[in-house]
C-alpha positions as CSV (number, residue, x, y, z in Angstrom):
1,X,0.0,0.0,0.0
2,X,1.4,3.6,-0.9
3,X,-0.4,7.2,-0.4
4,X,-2.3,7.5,-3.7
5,X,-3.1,11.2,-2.7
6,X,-3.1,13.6,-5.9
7,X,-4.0,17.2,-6.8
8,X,-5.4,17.6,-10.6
9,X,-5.9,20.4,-12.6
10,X,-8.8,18.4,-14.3
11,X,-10.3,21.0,-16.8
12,X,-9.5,24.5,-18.0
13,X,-11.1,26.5,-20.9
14,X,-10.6,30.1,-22.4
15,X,-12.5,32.0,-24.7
16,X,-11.7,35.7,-26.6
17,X,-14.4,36.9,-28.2
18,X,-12.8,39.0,-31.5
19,X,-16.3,41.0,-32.1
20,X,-16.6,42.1,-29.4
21,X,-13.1,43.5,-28.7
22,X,-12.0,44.3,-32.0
23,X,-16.2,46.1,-32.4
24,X,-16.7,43.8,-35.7
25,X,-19.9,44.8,-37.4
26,X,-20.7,41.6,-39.5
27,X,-20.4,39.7,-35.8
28,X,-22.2,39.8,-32.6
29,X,-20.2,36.4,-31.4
30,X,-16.7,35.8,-33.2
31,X,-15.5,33.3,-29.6
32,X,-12.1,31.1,-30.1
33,X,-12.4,28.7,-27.4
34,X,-8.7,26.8,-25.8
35,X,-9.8,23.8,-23.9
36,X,-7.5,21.3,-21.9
37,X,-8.6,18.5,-20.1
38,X,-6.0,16.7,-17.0
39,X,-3.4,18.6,-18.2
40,X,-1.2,18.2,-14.4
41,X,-1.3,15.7,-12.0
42,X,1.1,16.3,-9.1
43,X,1.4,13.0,-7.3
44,X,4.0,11.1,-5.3
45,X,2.1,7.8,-6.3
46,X,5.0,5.7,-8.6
47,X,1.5,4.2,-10.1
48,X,0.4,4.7,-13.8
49,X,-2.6,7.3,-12.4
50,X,-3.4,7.5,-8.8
51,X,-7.2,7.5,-9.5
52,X,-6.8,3.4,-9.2
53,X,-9.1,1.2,-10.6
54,X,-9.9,-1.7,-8.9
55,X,-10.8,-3.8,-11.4
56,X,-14.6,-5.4,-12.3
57,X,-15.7,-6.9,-9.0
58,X,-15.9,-5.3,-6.1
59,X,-14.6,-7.5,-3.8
60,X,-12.7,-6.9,-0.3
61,X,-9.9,-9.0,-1.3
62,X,-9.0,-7.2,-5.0
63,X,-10.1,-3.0,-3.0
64,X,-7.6,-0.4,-3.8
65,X,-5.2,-2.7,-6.0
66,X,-3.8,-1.0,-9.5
67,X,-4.5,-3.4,-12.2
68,X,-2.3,-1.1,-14.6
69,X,-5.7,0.1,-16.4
70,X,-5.1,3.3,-18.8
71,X,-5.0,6.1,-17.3
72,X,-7.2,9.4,-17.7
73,X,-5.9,11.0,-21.1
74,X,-4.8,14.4,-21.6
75,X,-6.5,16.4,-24.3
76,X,-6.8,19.7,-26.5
77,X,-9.7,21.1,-27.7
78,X,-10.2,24.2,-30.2
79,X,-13.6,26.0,-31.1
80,X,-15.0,28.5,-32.8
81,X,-18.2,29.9,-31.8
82,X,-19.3,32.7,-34.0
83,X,-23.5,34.6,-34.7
84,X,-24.6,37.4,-36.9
């Protein structure tokens, strides 16, 4: 057993909106949108991910063991939301 005990920046987004700071008459939404998703885990868990699966059965004997599952995946995402 080992201190799975974590700190996780799990989701972060940002939005500029072009219309409305550069005053764009064809727009009333121009948005670009920056999305990350568990972009940093701080950990002292030597584990794949210290969010631990403990596999398909709940049972007492097989509670809190890391079956090496994949871990929780990082990930970009860009939009564009724009209205006239």
């Amino acid at each position: 057993y080992e201190d799975a005990s974590f700190w996780r920046l799990r989701n972060v987004s940002v939005a500029f909106d072009f219309a409305r700071a550069f005053k764009l008459k064809a727009f009333t939404k121009l948005q670009l949108v920056l999305s990350g998703r568990n972009l940093i885990t701080i950990t002292n868990y030597t584990g794949m991910d210290p969010e631990t699966s403990s596999g398909t059965s709940n049972s007492a004997w097989d509670r809190g063991v890391d079956h090496n599952t994949i871990p929780n995946t990082r990930a970009y995402t860009v939009g564009l939301n724009f209205g006239f």
